[in-house]
C-alpha positions in Angstrom: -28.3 -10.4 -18.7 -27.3 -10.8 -22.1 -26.3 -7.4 -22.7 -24.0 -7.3 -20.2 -22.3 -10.3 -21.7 -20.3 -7.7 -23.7 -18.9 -5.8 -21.0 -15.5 -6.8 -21.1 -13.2 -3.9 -19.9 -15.2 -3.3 -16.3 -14.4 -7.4 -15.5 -11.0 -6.4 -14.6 -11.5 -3.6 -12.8 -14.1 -5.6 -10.8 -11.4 -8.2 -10.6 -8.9 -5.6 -9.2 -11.0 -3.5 -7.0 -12.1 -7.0 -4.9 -8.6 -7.7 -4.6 -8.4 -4.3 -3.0 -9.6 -5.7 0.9 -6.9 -8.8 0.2 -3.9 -6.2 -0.5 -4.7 -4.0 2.5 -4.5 -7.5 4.9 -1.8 -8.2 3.3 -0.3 -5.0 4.2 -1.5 -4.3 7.7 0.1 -8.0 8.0 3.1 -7.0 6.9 3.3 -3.8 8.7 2.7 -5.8 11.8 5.9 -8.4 10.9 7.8 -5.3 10.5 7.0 -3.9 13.8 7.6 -7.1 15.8 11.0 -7.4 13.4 12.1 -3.7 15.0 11.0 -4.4 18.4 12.5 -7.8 18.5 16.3 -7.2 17.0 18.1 -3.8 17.4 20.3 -2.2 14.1 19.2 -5.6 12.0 15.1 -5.0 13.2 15.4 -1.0 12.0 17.3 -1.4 8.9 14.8 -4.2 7.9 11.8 -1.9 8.9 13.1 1.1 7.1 13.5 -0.8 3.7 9.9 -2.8 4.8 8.3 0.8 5.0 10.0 1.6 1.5 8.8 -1.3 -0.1 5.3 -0.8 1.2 5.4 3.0 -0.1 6.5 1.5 -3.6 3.8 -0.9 -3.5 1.1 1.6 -2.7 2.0 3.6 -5.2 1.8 0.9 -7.9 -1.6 0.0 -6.6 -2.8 3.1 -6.9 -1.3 3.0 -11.0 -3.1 0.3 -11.4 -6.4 0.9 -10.2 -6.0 3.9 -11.8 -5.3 2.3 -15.2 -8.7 0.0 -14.8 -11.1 2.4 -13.5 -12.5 4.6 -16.3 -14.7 6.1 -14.1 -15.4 10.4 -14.5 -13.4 12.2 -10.8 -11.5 8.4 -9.8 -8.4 9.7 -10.1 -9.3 11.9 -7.1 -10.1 9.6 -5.0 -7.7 7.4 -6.0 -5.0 10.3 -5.5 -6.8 10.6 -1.9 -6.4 7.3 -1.2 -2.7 7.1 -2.1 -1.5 10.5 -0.9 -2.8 8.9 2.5 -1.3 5.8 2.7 2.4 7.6 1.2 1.6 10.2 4.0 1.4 7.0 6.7 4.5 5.2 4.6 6.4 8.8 5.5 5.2 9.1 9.0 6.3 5.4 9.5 9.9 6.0 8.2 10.5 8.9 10.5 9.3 7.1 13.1 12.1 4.2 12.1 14.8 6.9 11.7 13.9 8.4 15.4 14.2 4.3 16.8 17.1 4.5 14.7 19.3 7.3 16.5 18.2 5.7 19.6 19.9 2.3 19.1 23.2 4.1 17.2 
């Protein structure tokens, strides 16, 4: 145990990657408030959920920066790439899906 006294650069990215199942309830929470938002009001409810699904794009992007920046692990930014590229991909589907709800209500 005293050896590993001196590991000082892993701590944060332990510190960032168990933060990691706190962001993604905070954002299936916030994905939730945004679909109650468009479901609830009309042209206020889709212009709050297209700039909500933005803002969750941006901050999954910046996660993924991040965790990248911390992790000096050989083949993470693969994963980490995966892991983004997925959650963009979702972002994307989710703002068509807005814009679709959005010529509806027009």
């Amino acid at each position: 145990m005293i050896g590993l006294q001196r590991i000082s650069a892993g701590m944060s990215a332990m510190e960032w990657i168990k933060l990691q199942p706190l962001l993604i309830m905070g954002a299936a929470i916030w994905l939730l408030v945004l679909g109650i938002v468009l479901m609830l009001d009309g042209s206020v409810g889709v212009k709050a959920a297209k700039y909500g699904t933005m803002v969750y794009i941006f901050f999954t992007i910046i996660n993924a920066i991040l965790m990248w920046h911390y992790l000096h692990i050989p083949f993470a930014g693969v994963f980490i790439m995966g892991f983004v590229a997925t959650s963009a991909l979702m972002g994307v589907m989710l703002d068509h899906a807005v814009k679709k709800v959005e010529l509806r209500t027009v």
